[in-house]
N, CA and C atoms as an extended XYZ file, in Angstrom:
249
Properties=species:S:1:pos:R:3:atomname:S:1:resname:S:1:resid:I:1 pbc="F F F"
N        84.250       80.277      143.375 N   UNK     1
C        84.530       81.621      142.916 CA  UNK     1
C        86.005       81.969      143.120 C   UNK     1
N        86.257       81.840      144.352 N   UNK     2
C        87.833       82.036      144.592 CA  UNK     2
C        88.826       81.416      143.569 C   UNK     2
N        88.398       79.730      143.043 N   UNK     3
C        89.565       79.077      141.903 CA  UNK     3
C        89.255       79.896      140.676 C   UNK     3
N        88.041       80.823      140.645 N   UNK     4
C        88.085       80.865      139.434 CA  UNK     4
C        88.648       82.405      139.380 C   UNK     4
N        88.655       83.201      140.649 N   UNK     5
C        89.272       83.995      140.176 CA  UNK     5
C        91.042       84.475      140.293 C   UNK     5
N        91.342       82.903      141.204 N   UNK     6
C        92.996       82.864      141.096 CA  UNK     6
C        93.453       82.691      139.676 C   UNK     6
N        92.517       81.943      139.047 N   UNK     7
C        92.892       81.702      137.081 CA  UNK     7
C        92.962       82.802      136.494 C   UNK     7
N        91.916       83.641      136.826 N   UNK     8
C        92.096       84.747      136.089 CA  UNK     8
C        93.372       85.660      136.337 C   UNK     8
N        93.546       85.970      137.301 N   UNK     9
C        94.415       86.526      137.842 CA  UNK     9
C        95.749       85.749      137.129 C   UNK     9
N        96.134       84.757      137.213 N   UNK    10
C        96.998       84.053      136.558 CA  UNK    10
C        97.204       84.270      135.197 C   UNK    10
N        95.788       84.503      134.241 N   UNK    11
C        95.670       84.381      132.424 CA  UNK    11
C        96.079       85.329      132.492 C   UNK    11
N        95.800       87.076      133.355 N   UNK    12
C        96.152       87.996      133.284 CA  UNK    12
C        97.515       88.284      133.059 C   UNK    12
N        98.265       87.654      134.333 N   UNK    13
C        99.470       87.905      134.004 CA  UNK    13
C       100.202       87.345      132.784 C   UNK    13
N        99.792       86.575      132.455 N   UNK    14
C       100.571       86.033      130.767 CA  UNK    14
C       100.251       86.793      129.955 C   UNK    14
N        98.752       87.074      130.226 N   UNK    15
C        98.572       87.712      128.940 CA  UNK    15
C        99.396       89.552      128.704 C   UNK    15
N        99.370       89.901      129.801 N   UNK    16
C        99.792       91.092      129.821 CA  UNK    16
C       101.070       91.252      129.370 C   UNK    16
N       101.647       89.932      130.124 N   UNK    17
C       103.461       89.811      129.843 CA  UNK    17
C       104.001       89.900      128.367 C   UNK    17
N       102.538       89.181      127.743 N   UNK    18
C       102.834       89.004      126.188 CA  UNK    18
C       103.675       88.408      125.818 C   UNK    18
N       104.329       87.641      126.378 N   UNK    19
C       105.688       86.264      126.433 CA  UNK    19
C       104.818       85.135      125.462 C   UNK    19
N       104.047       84.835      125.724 N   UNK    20
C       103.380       83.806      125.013 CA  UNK    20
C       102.694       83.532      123.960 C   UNK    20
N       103.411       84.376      123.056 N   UNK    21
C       102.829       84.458      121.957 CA  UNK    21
C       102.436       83.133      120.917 C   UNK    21
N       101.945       83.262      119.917 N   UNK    22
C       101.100       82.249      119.281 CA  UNK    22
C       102.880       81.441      118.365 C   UNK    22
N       103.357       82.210      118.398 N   UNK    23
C       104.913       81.882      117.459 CA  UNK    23
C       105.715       82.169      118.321 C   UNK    23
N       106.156       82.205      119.023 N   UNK    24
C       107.058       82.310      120.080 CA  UNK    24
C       106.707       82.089      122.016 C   UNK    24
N       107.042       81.064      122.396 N   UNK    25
C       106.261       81.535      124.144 CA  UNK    25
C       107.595       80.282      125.040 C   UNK    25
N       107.671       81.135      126.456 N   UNK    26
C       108.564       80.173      126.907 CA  UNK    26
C       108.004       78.720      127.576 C   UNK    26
N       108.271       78.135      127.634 N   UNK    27
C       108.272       76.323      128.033 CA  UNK    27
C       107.775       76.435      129.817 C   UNK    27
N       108.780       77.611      130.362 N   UNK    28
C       108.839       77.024      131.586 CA  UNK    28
C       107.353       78.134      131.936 C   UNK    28
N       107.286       78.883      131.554 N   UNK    29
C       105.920       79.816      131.885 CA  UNK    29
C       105.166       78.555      131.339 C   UNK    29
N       104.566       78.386      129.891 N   UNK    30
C       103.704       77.433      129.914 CA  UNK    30
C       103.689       76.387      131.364 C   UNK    30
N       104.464       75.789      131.126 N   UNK    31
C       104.132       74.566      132.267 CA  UNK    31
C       104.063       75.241      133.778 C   UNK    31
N       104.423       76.340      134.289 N   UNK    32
C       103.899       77.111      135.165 CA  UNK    32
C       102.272       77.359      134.749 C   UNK    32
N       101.675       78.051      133.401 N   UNK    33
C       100.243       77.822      133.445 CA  UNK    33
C        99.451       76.477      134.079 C   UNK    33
N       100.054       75.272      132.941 N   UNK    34
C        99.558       74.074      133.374 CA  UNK    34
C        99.188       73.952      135.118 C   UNK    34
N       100.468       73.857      135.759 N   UNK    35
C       100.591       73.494      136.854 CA  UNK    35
C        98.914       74.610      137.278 C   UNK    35
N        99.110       75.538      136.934 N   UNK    36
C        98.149       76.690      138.097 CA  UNK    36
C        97.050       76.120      137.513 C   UNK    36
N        96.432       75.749      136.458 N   UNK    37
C        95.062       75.567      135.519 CA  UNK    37
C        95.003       73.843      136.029 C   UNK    37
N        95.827       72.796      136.450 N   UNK    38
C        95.403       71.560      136.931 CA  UNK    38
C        95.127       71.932      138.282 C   UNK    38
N        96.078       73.054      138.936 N   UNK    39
C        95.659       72.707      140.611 CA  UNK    39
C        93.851       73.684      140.480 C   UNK    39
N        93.985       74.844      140.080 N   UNK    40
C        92.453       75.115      139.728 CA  UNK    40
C        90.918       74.092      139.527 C   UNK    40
N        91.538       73.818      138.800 N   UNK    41
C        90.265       73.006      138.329 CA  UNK    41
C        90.676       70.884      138.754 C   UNK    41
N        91.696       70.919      140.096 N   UNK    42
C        91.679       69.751      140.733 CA  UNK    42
C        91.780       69.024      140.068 C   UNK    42
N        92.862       68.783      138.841 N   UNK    43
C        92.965       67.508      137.823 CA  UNK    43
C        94.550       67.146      138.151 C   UNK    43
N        94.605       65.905      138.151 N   UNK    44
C        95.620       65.083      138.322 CA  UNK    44
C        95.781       64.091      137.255 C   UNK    44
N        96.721       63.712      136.754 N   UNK    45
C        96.834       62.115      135.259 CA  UNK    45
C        97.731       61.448      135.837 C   UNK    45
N        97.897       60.114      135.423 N   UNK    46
C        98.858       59.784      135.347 CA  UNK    46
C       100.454       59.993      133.880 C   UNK    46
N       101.691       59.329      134.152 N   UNK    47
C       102.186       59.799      133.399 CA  UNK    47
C       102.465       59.446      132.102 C   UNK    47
N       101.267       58.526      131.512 N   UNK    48
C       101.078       58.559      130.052 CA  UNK    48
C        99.918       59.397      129.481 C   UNK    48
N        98.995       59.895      130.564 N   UNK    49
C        97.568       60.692      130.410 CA  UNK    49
C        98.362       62.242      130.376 C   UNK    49
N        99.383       62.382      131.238 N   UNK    50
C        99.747       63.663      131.487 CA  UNK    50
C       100.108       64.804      130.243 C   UNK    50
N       101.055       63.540      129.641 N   UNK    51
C       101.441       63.971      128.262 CA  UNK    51
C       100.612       64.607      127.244 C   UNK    51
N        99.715       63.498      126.844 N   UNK    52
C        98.350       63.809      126.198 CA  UNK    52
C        97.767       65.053      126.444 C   UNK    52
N        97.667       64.726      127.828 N   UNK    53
C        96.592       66.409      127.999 CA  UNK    53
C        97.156       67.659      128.107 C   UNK    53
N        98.528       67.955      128.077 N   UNK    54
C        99.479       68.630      128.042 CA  UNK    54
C        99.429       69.424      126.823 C   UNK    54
N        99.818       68.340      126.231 N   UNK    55
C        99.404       68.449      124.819 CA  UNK    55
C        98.790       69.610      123.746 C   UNK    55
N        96.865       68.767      124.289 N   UNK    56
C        96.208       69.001      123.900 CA  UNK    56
C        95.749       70.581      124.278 C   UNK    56
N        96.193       71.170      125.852 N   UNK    57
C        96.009       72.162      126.949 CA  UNK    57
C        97.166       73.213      125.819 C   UNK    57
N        98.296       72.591      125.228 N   UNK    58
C        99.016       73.739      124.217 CA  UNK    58
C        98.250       74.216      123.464 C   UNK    58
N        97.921       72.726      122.814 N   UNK    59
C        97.252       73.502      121.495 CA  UNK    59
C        95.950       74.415      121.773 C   UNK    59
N        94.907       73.726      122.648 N   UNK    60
C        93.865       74.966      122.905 CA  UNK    60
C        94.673       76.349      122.911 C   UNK    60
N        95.850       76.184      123.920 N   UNK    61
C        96.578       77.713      124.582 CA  UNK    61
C        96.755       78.419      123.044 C   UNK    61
N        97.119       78.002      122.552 N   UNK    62
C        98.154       78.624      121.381 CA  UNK    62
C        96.988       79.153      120.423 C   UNK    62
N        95.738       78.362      120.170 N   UNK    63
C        94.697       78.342      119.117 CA  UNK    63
C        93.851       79.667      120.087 C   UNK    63
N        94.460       79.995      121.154 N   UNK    64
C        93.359       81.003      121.977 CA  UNK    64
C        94.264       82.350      121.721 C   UNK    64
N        95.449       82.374      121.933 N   UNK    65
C        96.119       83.241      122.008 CA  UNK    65
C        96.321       84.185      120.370 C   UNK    65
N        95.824       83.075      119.408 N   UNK    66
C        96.094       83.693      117.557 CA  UNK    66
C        94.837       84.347      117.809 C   UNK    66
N        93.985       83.667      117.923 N   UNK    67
C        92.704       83.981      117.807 CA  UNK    67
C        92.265       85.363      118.707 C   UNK    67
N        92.886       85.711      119.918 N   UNK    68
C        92.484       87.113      120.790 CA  UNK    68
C        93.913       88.341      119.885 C   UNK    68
N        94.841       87.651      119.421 N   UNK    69
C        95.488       88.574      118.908 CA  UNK    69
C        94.934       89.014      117.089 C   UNK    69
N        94.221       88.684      116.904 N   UNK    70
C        93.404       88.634      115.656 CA  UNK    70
C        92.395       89.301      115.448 C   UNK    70
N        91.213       89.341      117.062 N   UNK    71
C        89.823       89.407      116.805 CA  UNK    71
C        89.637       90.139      117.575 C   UNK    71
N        89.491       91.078      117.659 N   UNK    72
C        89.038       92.399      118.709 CA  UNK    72
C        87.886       92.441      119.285 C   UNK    72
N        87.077       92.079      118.580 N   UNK    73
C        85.228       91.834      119.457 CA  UNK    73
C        84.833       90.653      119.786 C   UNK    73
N        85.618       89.816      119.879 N   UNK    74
C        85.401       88.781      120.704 CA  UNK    74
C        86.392       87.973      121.110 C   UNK    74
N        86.533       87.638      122.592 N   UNK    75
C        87.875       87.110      123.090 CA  UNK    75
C        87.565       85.536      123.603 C   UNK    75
N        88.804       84.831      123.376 N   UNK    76
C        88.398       83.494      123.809 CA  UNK    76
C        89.388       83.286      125.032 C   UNK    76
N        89.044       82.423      125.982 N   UNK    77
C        90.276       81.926      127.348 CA  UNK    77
C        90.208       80.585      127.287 C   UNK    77
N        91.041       80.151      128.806 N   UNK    78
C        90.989       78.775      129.140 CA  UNK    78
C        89.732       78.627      129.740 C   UNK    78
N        89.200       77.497      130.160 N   UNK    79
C        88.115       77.303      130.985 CA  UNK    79
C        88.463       76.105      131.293 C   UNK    79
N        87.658       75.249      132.203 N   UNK    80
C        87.655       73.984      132.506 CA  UNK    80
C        88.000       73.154      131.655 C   UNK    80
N        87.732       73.170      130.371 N   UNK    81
C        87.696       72.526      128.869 CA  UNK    81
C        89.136       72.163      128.148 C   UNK    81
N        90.140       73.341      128.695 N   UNK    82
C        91.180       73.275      127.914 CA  UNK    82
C        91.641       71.754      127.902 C   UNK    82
N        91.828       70.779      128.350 N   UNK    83
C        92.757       69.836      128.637 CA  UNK    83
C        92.012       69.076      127.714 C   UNK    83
């Protein structure tokens, strides 16, 4: 309960900041998410896996962030899944 509600606490603040938008967001906040959403949910890669899931953890981010700025009755987040 506690990791899951340091995440939140974390999505909050981005999201509020509104820095991260779906067309515009900074690099070093993202990889500040990363970092907080791997130590959360206890994932470690190595550094050809890292990349990849990096990656893939944008594009969820970015495909979540169009999508809550779009859709008013229903909101999507990160979860365990993003990577």
């Amino acid at each position: 309960m506690r990791k899951t509600s340091l995440l939140l606490v974390i999505l909050s603040v981005f999201a509020i900041s509104g820095t991260m938008a779906a067309t515009h967001f900074d690099l070093g906040e993202l990889h500040s998410l990363w970092s907080a959403w791997k130590s959360v949910h206890s994932r470690s890669y190595g550094n050809n896996e890292e990349s990849a899931r990096l990656k893939i953890f944008t594009e969820n981010y970015m495909k979540i962030v169009a999508h809550n700025r779009q859709n008013q009755h229903m909101k999507m987040a990160i979860n365990k899944f993003a990577d």
